[in-house]
NUGUBA-451434 format. One record per residue: residue in one letter; x, y, z of N, C-alpha, C in turn. Coordinates in nm, 3 decimals, padded with zeros to 5 digits. Example, Ala and Ser with C-alpha at 12.3 -4.5 7.8 and 13.67 -1.06 7.14 Angstrom:
2
{a {01.319 -00.569 00.780} {01.230 -00.450 00.780} {01.320 -00.330 00.780}};
{s {01.285 -00.225 00.708} {01.367 -00.106 00.714} {01.290 00.003 00.787}};
! end
This chain:
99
{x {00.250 -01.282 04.053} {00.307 -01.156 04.009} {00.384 -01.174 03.878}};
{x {00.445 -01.321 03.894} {00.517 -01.283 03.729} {00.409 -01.321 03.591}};
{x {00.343 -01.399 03.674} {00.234 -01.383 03.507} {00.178 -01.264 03.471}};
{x {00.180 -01.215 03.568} {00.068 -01.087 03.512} {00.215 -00.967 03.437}};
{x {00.333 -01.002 03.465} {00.433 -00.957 03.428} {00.458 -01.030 03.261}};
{x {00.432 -01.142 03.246} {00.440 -01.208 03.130} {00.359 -01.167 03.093}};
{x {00.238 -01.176 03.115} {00.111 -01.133 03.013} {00.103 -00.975 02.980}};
{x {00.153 -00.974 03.046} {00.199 -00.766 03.007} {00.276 -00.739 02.908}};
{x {00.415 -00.798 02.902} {00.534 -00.833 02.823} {00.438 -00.859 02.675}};
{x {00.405 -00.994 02.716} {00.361 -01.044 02.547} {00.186 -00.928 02.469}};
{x {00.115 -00.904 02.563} {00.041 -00.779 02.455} {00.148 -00.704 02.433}};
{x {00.243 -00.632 02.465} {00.297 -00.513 02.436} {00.391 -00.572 02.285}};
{x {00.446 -00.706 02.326} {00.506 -00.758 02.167} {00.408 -00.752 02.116}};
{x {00.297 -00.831 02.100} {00.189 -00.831 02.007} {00.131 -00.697 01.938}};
{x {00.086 -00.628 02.022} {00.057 -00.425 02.004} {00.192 -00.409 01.918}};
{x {00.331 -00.400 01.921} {00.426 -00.323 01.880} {00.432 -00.371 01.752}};
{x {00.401 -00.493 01.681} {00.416 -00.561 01.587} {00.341 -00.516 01.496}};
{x {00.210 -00.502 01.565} {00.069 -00.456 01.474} {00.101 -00.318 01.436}};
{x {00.177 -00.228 01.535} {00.132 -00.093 01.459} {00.293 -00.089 01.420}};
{x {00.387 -00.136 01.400} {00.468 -00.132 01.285} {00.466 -00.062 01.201}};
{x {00.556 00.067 01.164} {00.530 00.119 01.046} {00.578 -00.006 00.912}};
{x {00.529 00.002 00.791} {00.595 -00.024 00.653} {00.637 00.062 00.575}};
{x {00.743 00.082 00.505} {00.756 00.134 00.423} {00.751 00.093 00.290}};
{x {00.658 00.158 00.166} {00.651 00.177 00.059} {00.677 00.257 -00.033}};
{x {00.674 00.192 -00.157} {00.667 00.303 -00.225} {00.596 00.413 -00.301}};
{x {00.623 00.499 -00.320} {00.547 00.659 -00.329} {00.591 00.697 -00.516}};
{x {00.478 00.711 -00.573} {00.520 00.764 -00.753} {00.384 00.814 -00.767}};
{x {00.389 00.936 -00.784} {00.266 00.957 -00.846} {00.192 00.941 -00.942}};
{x {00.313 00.922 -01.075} {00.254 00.814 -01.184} {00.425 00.744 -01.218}};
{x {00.347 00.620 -01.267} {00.450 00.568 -01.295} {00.417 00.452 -01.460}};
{x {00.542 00.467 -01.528} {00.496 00.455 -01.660} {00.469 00.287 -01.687}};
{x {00.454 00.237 -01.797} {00.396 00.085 -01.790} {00.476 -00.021 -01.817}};
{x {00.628 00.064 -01.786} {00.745 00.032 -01.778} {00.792 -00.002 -01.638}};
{x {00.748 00.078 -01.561} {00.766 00.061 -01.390} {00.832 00.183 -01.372}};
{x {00.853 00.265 -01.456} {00.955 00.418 -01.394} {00.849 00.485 -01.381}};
{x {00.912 00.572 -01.280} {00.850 00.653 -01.218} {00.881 00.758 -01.275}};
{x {00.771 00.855 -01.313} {00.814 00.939 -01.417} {00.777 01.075 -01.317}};
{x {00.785 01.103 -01.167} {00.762 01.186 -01.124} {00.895 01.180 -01.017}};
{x {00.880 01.262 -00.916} {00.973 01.211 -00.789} {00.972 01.101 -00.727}};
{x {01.063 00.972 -00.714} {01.020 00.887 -00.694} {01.107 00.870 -00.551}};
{x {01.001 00.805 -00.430} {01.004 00.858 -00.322} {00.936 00.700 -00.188}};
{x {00.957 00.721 -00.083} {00.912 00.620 -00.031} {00.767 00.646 00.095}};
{x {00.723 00.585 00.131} {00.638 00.681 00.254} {00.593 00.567 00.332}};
{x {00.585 00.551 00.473} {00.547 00.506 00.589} {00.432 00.489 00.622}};
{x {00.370 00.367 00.650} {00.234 00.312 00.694} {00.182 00.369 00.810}};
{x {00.068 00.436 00.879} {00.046 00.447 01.008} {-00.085 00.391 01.038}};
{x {-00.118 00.333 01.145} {-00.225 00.289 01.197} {-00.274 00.183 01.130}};
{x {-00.389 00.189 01.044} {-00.438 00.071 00.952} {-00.387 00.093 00.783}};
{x {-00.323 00.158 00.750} {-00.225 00.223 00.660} {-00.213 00.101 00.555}};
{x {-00.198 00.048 00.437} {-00.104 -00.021 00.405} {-00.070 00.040 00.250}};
{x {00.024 -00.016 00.189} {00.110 00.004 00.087} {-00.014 -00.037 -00.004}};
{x {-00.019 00.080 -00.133} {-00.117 00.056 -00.240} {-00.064 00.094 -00.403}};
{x {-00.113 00.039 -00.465} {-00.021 00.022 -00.642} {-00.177 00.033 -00.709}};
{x {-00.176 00.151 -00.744} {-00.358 00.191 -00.819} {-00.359 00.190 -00.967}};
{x {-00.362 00.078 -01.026} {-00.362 00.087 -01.196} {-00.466 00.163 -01.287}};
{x {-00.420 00.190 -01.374} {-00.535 00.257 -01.440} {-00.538 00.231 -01.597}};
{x {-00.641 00.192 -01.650} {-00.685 00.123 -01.745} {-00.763 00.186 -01.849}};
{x {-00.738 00.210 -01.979} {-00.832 00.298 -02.068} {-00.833 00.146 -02.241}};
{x {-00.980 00.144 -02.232} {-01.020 00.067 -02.365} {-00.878 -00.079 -02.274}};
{x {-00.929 -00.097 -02.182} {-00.850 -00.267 -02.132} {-00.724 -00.254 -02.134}};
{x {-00.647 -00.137 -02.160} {-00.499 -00.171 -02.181} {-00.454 -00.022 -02.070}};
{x {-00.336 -00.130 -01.997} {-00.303 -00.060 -01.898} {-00.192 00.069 -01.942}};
{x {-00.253 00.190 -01.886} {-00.185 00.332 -01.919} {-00.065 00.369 -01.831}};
{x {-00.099 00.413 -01.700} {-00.026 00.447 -01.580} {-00.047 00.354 -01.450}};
{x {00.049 00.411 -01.346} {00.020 00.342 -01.208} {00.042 00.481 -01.107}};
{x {-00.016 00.452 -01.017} {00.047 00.495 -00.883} {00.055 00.433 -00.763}};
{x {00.148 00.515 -00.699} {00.186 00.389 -00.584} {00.208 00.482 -00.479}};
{x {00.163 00.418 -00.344} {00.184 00.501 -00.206} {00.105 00.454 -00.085}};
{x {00.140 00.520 00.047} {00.035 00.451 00.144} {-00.117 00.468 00.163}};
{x {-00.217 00.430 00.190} {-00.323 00.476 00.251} {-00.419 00.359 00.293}};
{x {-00.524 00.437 00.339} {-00.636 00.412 00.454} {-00.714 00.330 00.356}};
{x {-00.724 00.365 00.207} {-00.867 00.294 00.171} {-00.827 00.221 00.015}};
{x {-00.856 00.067 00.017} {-00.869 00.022 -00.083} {-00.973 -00.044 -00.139}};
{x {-01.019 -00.047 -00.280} {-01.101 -00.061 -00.309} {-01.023 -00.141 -00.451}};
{x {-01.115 -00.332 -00.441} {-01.072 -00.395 -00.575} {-01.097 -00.320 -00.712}};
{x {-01.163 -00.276 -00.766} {-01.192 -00.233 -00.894} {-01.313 -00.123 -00.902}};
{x {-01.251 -00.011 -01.006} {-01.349 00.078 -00.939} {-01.341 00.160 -01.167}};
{x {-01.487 00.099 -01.200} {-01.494 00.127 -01.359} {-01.532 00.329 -01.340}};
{x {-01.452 00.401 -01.427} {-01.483 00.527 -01.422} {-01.563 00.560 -01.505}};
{x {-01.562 00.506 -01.586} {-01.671 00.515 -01.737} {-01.601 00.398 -01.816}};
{x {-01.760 00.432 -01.926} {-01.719 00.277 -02.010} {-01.583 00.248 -02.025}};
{x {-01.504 00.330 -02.080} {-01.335 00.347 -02.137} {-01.241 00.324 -02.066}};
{x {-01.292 00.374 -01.906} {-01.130 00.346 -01.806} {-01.162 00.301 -01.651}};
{x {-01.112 00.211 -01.667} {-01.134 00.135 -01.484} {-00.960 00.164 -01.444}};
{x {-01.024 00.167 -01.258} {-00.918 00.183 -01.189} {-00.925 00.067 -01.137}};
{x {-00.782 00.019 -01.036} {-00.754 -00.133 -01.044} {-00.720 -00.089 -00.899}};
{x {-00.715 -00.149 -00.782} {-00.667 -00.125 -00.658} {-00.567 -00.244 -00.645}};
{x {-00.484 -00.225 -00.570} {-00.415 -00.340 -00.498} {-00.373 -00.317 -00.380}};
{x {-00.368 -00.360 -00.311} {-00.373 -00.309 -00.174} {-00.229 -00.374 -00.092}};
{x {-00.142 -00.430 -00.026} {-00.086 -00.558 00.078} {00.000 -00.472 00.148}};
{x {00.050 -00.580 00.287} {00.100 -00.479 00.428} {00.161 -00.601 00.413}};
{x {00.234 -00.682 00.363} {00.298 -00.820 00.386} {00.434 -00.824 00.391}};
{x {00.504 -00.719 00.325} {00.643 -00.654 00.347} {00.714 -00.541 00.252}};
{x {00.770 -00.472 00.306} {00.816 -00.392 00.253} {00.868 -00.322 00.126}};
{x {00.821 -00.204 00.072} {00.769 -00.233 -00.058} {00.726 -00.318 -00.173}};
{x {00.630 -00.381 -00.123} {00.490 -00.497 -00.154} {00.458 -00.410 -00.277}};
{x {00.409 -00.263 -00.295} {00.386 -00.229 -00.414} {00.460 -00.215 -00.529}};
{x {00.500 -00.279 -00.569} {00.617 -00.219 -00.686} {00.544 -00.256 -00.782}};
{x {00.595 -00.227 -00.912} {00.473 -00.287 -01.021} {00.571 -00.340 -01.049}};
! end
């Protein structure tokens, strides 16, 4: 009876750990300075969530950023010849995105 009491105990640590919220940070653009030239704001990870910092690039030289949570990252993503977007993605600690 008590193992099955231990082994109950430790998934539920393990489960509580994983869905952990993070908090990051939230700019809708932010200049190539690191200010945030909008409301600058924080927002909470849910589920497979993690903290993301999306660069954006025109003729190789970096313009703006944004930063905030979500579901989908993607390493490098060219929009046309002139401007690629840059992903960065990490859930490793708390505001991980900052530029």
């Amino acid at each position: 009876m008590m193992g099955k009491h231990l082994l109950l105990l430790l998934g539920l640590a393990l489960l509580s750990g994983f869905l952990q919220a993070l908090t990051c940070i939230h700019c809708n653009r932010t200049s190539v300075d690191g200010i945030c030239q909008t409301r600058k704001s924080s927002c909470q990870t849910y589920g497979s969530q993690q903290c993301y910092l999306r660069k954006v690039y025109e003729d190789g030289i970096f313009q703006y950023a944004r930063q905030g949570c979500s579901d989908l990252c993607f390493p490098m993503i060219p929009m046309n010849e002139r401007t690629r977007v840059e992903f960065i993605c990490c859930d490793n600690e708390p505001f991980c995105n900052r530029l």
